[in-house]
C-alpha positions as CSV (number, residue, x, y, z in Angstrom):
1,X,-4.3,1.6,-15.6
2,X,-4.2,0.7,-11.8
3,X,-0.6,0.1,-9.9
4,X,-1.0,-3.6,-8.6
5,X,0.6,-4.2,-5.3
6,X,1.7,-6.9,-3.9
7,X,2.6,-8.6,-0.7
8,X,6.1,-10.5,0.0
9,X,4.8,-13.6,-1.8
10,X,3.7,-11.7,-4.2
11,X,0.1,-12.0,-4.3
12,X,-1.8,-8.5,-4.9
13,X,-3.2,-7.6,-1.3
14,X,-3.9,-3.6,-3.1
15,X,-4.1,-1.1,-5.3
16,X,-3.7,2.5,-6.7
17,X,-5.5,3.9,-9.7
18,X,-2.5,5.1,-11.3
19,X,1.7,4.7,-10.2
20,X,1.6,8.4,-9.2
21,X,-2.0,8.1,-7.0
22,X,-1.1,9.3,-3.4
23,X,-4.2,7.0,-2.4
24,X,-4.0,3.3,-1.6
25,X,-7.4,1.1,-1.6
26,X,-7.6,-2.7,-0.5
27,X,-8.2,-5.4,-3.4
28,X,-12.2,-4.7,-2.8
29,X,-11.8,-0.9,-3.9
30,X,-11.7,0.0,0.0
31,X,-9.6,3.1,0.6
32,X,-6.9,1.8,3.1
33,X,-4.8,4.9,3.4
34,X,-2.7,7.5,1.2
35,X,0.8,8.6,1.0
36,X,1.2,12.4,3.0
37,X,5.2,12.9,2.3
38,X,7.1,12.5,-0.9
39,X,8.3,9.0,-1.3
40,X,6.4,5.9,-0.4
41,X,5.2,5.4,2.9
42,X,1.8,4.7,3.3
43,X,-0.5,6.2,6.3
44,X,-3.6,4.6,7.6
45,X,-7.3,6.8,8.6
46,X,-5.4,8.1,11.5
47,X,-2.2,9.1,10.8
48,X,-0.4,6.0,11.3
49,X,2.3,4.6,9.2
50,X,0.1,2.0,7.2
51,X,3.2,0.1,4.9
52,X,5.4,1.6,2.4
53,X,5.7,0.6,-1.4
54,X,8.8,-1.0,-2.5
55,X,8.7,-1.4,-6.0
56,X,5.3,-3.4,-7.1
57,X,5.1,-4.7,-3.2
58,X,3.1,-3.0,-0.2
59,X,5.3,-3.9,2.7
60,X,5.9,-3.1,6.4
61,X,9.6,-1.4,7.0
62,X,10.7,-3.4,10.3
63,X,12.7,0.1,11.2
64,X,9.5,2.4,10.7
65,X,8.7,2.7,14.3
66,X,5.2,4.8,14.1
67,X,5.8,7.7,12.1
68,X,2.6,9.5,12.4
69,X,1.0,12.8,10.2
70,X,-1.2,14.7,11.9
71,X,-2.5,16.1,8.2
72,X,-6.1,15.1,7.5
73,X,-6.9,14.2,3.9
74,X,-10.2,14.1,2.3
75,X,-9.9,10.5,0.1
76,X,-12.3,8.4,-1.9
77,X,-14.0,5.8,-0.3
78,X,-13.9,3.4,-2.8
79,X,-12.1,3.0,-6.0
80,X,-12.5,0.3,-9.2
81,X,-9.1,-1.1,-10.2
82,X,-8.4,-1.0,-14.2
83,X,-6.4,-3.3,-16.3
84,X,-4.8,-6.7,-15.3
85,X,-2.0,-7.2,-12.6
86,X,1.5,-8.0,-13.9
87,X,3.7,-10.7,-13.1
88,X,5.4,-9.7,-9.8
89,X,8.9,-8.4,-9.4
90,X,11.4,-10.4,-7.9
91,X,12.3,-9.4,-4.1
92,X,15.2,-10.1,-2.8
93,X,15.3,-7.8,0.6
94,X,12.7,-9.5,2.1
95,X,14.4,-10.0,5.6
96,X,14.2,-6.0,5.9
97,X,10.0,-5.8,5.3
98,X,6.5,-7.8,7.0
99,X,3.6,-8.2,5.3
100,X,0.7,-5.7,5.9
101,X,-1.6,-7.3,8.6
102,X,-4.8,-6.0,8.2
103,X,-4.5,-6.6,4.8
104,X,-4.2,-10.3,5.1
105,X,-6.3,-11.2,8.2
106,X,-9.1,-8.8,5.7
107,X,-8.0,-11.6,3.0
């Protein structure tokens, strides 16, 4: 089943096809980016930090800077999500995290 994730309102904004995918699409199956290191955070096409997941949320650290990987990775460019989205988690640290632009001006 897919790992729903949402942004701080908790609306789904993206997916993975499973919690332990190191690939991140866009609600519309589009492949947004992947996850390079161990942990969560999120690069885009070119390197750049993209978001990093928090739980069942897809959010922008505001003390990232732009960590950058200079690793190219082959990826899927499109992806079906499976099963239902659960109800979202609740989030208390939002004053630490933004929402993911491109995701919502895409929205």
């Amino acid at each position: 089943m897919s790992d729903y994730l949402c942004d701080l309102d908790g609306d789904v904004i993206a997916f993975r096809r499973s919690w332990d995918d190191e690939h991140v699409f866009d609600t519309s199956g589009r492949w947004i980016g992947w996850i390079p290191w161990d942990g969560t955070d999120v690069v885009d096409e070119r390197g750049h930090y993209l978001a990093s997941i928090v739980g069942d949320r897809l959010v922008r650290r505001n003390d990232c800077g732009n960590r950058r990987c200079a690793q190219a990775v082959e990826h899927p460019d499109h992806a079906e999500p499976s099963g239902r989205p659960t109800r979202p988690l609740e989030f208390p640290n939002r004053f630490a995290y933004d929402d993911v632009e491109q995701l919502h001006r895409a929205g």
